[in-house]
N, C-alpha and C positions, 0 to 999 in steps of 0.2 A: 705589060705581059701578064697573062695569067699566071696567077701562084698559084698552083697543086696546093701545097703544105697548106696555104692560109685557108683554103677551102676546106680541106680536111677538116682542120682545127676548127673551123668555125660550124662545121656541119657536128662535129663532135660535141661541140659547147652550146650547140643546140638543144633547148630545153625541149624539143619536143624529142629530139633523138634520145634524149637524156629520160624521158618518160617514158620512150618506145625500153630502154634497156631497165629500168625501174621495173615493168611490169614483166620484163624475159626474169630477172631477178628474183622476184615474188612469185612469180609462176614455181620456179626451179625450187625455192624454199619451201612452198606447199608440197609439191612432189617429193623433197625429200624427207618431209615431215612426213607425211601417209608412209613414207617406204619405212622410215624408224618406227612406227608406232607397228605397223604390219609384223616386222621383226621382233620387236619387244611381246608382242600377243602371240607369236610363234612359240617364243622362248618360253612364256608361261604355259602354253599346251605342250611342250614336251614334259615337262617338270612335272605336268599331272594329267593323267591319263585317263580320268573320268570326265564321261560323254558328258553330263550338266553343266560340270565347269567349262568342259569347251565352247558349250554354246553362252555361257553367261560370258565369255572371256569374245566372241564373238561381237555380241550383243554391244561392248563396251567396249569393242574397236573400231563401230560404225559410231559411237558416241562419240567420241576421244575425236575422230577423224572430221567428224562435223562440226565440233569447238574448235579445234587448231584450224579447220582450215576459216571458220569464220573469224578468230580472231586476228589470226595474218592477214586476212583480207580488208579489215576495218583499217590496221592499220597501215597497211600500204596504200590505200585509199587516202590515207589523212599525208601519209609522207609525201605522195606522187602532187596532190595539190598543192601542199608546201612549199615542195621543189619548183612548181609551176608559176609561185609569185603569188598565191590564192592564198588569203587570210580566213585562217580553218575557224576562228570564233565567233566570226556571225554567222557561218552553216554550223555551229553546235548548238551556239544559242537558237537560230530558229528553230533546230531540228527539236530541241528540248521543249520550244515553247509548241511547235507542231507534235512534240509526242503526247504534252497533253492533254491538246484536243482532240487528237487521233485517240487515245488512250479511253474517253469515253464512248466511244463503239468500237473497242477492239474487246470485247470481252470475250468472245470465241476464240481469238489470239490467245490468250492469259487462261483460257479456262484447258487449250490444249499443251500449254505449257506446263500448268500445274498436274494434270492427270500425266502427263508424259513422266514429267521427274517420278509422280507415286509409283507407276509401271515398273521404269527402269531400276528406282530404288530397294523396292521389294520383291522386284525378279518374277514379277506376274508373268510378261514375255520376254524369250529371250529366240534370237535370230535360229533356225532351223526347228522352232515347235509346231506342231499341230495343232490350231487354233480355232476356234468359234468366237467372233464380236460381230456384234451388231447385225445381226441374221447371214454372215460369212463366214467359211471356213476355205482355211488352207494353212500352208506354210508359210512360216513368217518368214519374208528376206529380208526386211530392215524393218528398223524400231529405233526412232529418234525421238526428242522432243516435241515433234509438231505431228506425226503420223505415225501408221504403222501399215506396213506393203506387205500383203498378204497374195502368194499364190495360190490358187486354186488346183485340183484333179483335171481339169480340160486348160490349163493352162493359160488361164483368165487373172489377170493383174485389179486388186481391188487394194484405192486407198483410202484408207483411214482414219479421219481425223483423233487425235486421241480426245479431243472436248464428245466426241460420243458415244466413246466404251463407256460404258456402264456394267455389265455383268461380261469378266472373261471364262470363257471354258478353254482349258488347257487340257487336251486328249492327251499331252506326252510328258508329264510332269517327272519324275523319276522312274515312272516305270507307268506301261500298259495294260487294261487288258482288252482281250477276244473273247464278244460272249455268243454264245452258239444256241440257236434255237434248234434241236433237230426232231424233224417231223418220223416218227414211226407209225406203222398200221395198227388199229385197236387188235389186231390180233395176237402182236406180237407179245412174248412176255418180255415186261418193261424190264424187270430185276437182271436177265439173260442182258439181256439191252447194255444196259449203265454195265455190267462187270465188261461186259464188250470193250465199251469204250473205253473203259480202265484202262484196260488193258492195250490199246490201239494210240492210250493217252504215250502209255510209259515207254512204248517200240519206239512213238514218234522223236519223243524226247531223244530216244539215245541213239538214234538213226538217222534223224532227218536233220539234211543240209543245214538247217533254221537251227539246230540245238544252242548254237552257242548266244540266239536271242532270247531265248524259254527260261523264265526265271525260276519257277513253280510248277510241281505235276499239275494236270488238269484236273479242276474241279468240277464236279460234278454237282447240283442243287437238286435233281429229280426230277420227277414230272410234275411238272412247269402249268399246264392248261390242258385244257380238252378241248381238241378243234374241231369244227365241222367233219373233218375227214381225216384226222392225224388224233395224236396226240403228242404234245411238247414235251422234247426232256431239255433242261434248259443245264448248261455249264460255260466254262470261261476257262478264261489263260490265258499267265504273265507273262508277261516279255518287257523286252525294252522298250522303251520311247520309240515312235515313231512305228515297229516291226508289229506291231499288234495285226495290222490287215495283210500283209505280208504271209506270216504265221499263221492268221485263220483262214485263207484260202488254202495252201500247203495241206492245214487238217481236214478241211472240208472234203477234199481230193480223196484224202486218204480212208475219210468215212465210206464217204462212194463206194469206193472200191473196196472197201471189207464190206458192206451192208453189202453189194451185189455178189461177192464170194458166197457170203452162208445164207443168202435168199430171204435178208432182211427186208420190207419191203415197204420203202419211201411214197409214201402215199404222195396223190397231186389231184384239184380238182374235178370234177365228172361231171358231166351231165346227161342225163339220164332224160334220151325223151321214146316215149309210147304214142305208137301209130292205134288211133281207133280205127277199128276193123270197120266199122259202118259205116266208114266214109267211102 
């Protein structure tokens, strides 16, 4: 007669069944690892409320989450063969004896390794900056040891290797700026001009939606060049990381529209063609 119970039992004492629940196990422990660390990096953003920190506290929650989950994984890897009757010291020893032969062309390996840790270490990037590497720009959405995933303005995904940063440009480092070319008519007077915009600087400031990202009045440098058909007043403005482009269209708006109130007049190219009468 069939036994239920001995079946059970034996399907239980089943080392494959017994790997099938090793890996439900390991799974469950990575998950609640990421959820603790999620939580722990919560707790430090409330405690401090400055934007930099939160991205560096970011930045070092995609770190933390890629060590823990790679280190649980090595080792349930090694426990799950264990359990399986597999004697883990000849796949150590070969793996050691195969790393170092692998190890002489892995130097791209090793070389994104080492620039990763200097990035991470000295806070070169950190997850939500505005970044320029290697002729790309975008947002950074992660930054680990081996890469860095940058989104773009048209919502283009571009990775990284860290062994090819060479020079970073960081547009959002503590703070922004907006610099403004603005084109006036050589007829205009420039000095009327610049006290304009002074003044159009300080409204905006204490008026527009944007104030609470504006760190600094607007500066003004003067005129900037002499253009075919303008001439340059060149100025800028702080704000915070990231609000810089934000903030200079907002102005740009708002020049518009006072340069068309008082019949300031934004010059734009011409061409100028003459009809011979002889023809």
């Amino acid at each position: 007669m069939f036994d239920i119970h001995s079946a059970i039992m034996g399907t239980i004492q089943s080392k494959w069944f017994q790997t099938i629940v090793n890996i439900i196990v390991f799974y469950t422990i990575i998950h609640i690892a990421n959820l603790l660390i999620d939580k722990f990096i919560q707790k430090l953003c409330k405690y401090n409320d400055n934007f930099e920190f939160k991205k560096q506290a970011m930045t070092l929650k995609s770190i933390i989450k890629s060590v823990a989950d790679t280190v649980i994984g090595i080792f349930a890897i090694m426990f799950i063969l264990n359990n399986l009757g597999i004697d883990i010291r000849p796949i150590l020893t070969a793996a050691g004896v195969l790393g170092v032969a692998v190890g002489f062309g892995a130097k791209r390996f090793f070389e994104d390794i080492i620039t990763g840790l200097s990035l991470l270490l000295e806070g070169q990037i950190r997850v939500g900056d505005y970044i320029e590497i290697a002729d790309r720009q975008g947002i950074v959405e992660k930054v680990d040891i081996k890469m860095v995933k940058l989104r773009d303005l048209q919502g283009r995904v571009h990775y990284i290797r860290n062994g090819m940063i060479d020079i970073v440009t960081n547009y959002t480092r503590e703070f922004s700026y907006y610099v403004f070319d603005i084109s006036v008519a050589y007829k205009e007077n420039i000095a009327e001009v610049i006290n304009i915009l002074k003044d159009l600087g300080e409204e905006f400031r204490e008026t527009s939606d944007l104030k609470e990202f504006i760190l600094a009045p607007l500066e003004i440098f003067g005129l900037d060049n002499f253009g075919d058909s303008a001439i340059i007043i060149k100025a800028r403005i702080k704000t915070t990381p990231v609000k810089q482009w934000e903030v200079g269209r907002a102005f740009n708006l708002r020049i518009k529209e006072k340069f068309d109130e008082l019949g300031i007049e934004i010059p734009f190219p011409q061409m100028v063609v003459h009809k011979d009468e002889k023809m």
